[in-house]
C-alpha positions as CSV (number, residue, x, y, z in Angstrom):
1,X,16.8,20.3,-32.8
2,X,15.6,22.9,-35.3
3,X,13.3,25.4,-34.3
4,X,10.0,23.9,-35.8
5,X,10.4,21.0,-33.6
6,X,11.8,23.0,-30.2
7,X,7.6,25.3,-30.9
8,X,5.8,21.6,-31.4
9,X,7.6,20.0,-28.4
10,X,7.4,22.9,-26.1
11,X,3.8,23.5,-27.3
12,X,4.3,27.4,-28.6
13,X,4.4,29.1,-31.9
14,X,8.0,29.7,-34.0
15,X,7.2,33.3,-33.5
16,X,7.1,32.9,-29.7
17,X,11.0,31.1,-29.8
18,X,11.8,33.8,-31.8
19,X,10.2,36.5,-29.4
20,X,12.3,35.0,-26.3
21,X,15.8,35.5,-28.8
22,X,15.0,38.8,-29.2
23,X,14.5,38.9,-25.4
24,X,17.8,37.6,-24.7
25,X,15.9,34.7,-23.3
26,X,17.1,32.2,-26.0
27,X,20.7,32.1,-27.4
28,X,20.7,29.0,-30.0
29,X,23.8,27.7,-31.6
30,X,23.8,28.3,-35.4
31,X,24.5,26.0,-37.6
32,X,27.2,27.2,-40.5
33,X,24.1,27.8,-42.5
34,X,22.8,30.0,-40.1
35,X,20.0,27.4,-38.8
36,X,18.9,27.6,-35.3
37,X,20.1,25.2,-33.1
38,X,18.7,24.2,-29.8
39,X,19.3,21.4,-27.0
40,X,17.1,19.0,-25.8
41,X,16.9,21.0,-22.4
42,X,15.4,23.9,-23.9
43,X,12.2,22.3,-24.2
44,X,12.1,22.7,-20.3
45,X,13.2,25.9,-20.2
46,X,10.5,27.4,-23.1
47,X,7.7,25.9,-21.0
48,X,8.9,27.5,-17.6
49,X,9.1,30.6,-20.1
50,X,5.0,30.0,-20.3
51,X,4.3,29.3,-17.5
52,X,5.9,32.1,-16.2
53,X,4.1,35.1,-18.4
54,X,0.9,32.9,-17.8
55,X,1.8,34.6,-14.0
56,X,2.1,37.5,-15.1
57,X,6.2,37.8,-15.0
58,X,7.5,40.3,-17.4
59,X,10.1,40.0,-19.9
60,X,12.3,41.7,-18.1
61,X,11.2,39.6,-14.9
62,X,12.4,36.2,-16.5
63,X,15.5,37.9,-17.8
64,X,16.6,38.4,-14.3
65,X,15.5,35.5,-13.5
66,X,17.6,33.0,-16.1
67,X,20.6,32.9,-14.3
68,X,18.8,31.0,-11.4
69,X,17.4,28.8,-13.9
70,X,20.3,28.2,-15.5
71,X,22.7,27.5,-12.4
72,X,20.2,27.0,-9.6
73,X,22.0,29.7,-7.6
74,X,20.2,32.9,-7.0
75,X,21.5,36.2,-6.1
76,X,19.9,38.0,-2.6
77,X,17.8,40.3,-5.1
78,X,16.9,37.2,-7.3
79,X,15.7,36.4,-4.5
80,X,13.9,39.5,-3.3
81,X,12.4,39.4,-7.1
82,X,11.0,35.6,-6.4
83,X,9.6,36.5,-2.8
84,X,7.7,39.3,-4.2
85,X,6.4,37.3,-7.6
86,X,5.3,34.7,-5.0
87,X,3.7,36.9,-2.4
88,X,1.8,38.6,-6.1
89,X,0.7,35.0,-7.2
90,X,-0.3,33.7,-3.5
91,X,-2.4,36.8,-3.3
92,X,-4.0,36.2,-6.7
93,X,-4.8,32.6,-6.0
94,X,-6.2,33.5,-2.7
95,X,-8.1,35.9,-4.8
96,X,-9.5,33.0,-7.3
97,X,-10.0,30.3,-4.9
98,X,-12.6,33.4,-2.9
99,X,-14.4,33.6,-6.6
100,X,-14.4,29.9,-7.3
101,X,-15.9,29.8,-3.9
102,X,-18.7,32.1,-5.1
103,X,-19.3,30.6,-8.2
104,X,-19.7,27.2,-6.8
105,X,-22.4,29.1,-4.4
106,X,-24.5,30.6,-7.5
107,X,-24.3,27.0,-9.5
108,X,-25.6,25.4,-6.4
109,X,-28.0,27.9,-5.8
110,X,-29.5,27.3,-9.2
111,X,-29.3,23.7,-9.4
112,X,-31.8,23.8,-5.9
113,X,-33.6,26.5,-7.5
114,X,-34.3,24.3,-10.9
115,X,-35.0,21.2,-8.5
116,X,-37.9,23.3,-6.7
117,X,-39.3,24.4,-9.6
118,X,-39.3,20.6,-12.0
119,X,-40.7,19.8,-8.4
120,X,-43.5,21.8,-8.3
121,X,-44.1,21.6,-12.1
122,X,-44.5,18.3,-11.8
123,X,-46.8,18.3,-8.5
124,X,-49.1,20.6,-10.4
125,X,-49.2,18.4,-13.8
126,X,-50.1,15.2,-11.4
């Protein structure tokens, strides 16, 4: 598939496919013409891409990190890389789930707050 179809399908700009070549991330055949080139399974693999700077994984990180995507073997300091990624992401969800938790305090809080007060308004316009 050509490159305009690889950004709709996977959801991400032209300029983002061309961001993960220059990483090295993406190595599309050419065409004879010099068009890009890309299999059906890189729609996959350009949404893990997403999904893993959404984390918060580097560049650098996910370059590493392709072989194991690639082959489903990892390396003892792949591994290290994915422990310590998780252990970041764990920590940040535990993190977010704590302030979702507060959140949902201060929205209750305010919806019993309101309730009092259309209560009371209305007790004193009876």
């Amino acid at each position: 598939m050509k490159i305009g179809e690889l950004a709709q399908r996977a959801g991400v700009s032209v300029r983002a496919l061309r961001y993960y070549e220059e990483q090295g991330l993406l190595s599309p055949e050419r065409t004879p013409s010099g068009q890009r080139r890309y299999t059906e399974g890189t729609v996959e693999v350009v949404r893990l891409f997403q999904q893993f700077y959404a984390a918060g994984l580097s560049s650098r990180a996910i370059a590493a990190l392709l072989p194991c995507v690639n082959n489903g073997r990892t390396t003892a300091t792949q591994r290290q890389m994915l422990r310590t990624e998780r252990d970041r992401l764990a920590a940040k969800v535990e993190e977010m789930t704590h302030t979702l938790g507060r959140l949902d305090e201060l929205i209750t809080a305010g919806d019993s707050r309101g309730a009092a007060e259309r209560s009371h308004a209305s007790s004193i316009a009876s």
